[in-house]
N, C-alpha and C positions, 0 to 999 in steps of 0.2 A: 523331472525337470524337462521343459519342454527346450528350452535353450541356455546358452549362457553366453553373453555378449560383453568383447573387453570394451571397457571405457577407455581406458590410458594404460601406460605399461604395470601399472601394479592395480589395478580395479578392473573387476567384471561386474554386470550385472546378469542376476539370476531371474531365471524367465518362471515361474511356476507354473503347472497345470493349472491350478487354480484359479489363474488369469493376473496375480499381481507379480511385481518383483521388488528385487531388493538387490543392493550393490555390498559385496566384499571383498579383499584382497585377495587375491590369486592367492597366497601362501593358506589363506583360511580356506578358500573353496578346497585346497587339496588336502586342507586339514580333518575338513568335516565327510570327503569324499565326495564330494556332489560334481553330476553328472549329469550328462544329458542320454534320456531314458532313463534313469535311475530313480526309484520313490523317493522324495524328500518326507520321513515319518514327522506326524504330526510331533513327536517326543525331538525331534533331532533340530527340529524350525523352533521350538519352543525354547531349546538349550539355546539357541544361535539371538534367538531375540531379547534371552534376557541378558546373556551373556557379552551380547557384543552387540546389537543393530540399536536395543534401549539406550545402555549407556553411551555410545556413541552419538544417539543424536543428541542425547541430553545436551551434551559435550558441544558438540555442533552449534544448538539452539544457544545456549551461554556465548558462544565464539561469536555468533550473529548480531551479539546483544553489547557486543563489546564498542563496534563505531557508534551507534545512537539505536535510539531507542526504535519498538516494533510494535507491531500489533499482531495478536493472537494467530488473525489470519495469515499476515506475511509469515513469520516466524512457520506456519502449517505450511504454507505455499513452498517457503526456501527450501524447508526438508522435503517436501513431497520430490522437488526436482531433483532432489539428491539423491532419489532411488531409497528414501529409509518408509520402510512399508507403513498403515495406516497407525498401528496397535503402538509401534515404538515411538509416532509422534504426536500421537493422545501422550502418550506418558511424559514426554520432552515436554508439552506444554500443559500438559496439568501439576508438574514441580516447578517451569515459571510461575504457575500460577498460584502454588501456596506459599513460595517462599518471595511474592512480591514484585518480581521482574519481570511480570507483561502485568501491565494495567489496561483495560483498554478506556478506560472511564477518565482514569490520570491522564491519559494518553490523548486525548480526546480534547482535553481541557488546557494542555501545553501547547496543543497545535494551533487551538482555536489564540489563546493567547499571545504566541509567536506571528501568527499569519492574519490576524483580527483589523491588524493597522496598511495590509499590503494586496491582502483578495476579498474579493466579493464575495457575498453571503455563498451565491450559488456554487462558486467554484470551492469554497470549502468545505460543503456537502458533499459535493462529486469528490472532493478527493478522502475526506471521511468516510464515506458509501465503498468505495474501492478498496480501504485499506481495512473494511469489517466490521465498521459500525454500525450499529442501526440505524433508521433513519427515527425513529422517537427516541432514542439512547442521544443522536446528534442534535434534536430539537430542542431537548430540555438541555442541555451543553450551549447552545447558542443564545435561548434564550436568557442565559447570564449573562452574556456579556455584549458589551455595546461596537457594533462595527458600523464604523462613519462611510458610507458608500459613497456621497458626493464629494469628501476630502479627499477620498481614493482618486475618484475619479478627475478632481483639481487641481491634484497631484500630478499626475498623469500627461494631462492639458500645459500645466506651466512648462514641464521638463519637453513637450515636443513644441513649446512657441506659440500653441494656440491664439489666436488674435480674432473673435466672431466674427471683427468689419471685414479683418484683410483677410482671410481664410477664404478659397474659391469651394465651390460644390465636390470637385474631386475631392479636396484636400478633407474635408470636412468628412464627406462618405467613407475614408480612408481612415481617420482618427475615430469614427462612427464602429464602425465592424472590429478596428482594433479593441476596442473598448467590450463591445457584446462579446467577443472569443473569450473576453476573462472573466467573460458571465454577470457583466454589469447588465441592467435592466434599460431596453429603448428609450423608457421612459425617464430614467433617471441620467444618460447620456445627451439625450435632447436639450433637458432641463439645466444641463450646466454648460451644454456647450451652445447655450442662448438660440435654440431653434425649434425649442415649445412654446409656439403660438398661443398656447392658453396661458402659460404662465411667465413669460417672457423674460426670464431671467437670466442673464450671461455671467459669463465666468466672470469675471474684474464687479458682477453687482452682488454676489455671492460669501 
């Protein structure tokens, strides 16, 4: 052991030569003997993981799963931060994954559902892309289903008063960038907030 560091009054984490670690209660570290300088045998990490660091994260990964739903990758990320080493959170999410409790495809397809009528295409890419999807796994997922980008965006325009006459240039550049941050397109922002020139369409003719 090269170190062993408390987290809180009853958890340390264990520093291994090896280069990873893993966190156990102080009454198990004196259980199993582990020390700093002392070899951690290959036979003594292997009783320790399947005995107690697997089924704990198992345990873990279920608890995670209990406010709302995750994807593969958080549910990997949560426990990585938790100090449960690589091997026991393959195993936590390869039994989500046989007995049904990380989908990422269902998962995928509930977001887009919920979030279809509220964000723009792009920002639910990006938040798809973040949470492990693929990006042709999100494409054939999007391509199902239909998201109205200038109702968003109309949406948007009525709730902050939009008016193209009365609206001065700050105000306008001001509801312009608000709009792109949510990953609406210049193009499609223009277009309804009556100040694309080629297609001169304003909000109230829309």
């Amino acid at each position: 052991m090269t170190d062993i560091v408390s987290l809180d009054k009853r958890r340390c984490k264990v520093c291994t030569d090896a280069g990873f670690a893993f966190a156990l209660y102080k009454g198990e570290v004196r259980r199993y003997e582990i020390e700093v300088g002392k070899e951690l045998t290959e036979g003594r990490y292997r009783e320790i993981l399947d005995t107690i660091l697997g089924p704990r994260a198992r345990e873990r990964a279920l608890y995670l799963l209990q406010s709302h739903d995750r994807t593969e990758q958080e549910i990997r990320r949560k426990l990585l931060e938790g100090y449960y080493p690589e091997e026991a959170v393959g195993r936590a999410v390869s039994f989500l994954r046989e007995y049904g409790y990380v989908d990422d495809q269902e998962y995928g397809r509930r977001y887009i559902e919920i979030y279809g009528q509220r964000r723009s295409r792009r920002r639910i890419q990006e938040d798809l892309l973040r949470k492990g999807l693929g990006a042709e796994q999100i494409a054939e997922l999007m391509g199902d289903c239909q998201i109205s980008e200038q109702e968003q965006i109309r949406a948007f325009l009525e709730k902050k008063g939009y008016c193209p006459g009365a609206c001065d240039a700050a105000q306008r550049r001001k509801l312009r960038a608000a709009l792109m941050r949510k990953g609406y397109s210049y193009e499609n922002v223009s277009r309804m907030m009556g100040t694309d020139s080629g297609d001169g369409a304003a909000l109230g003719e829309l």
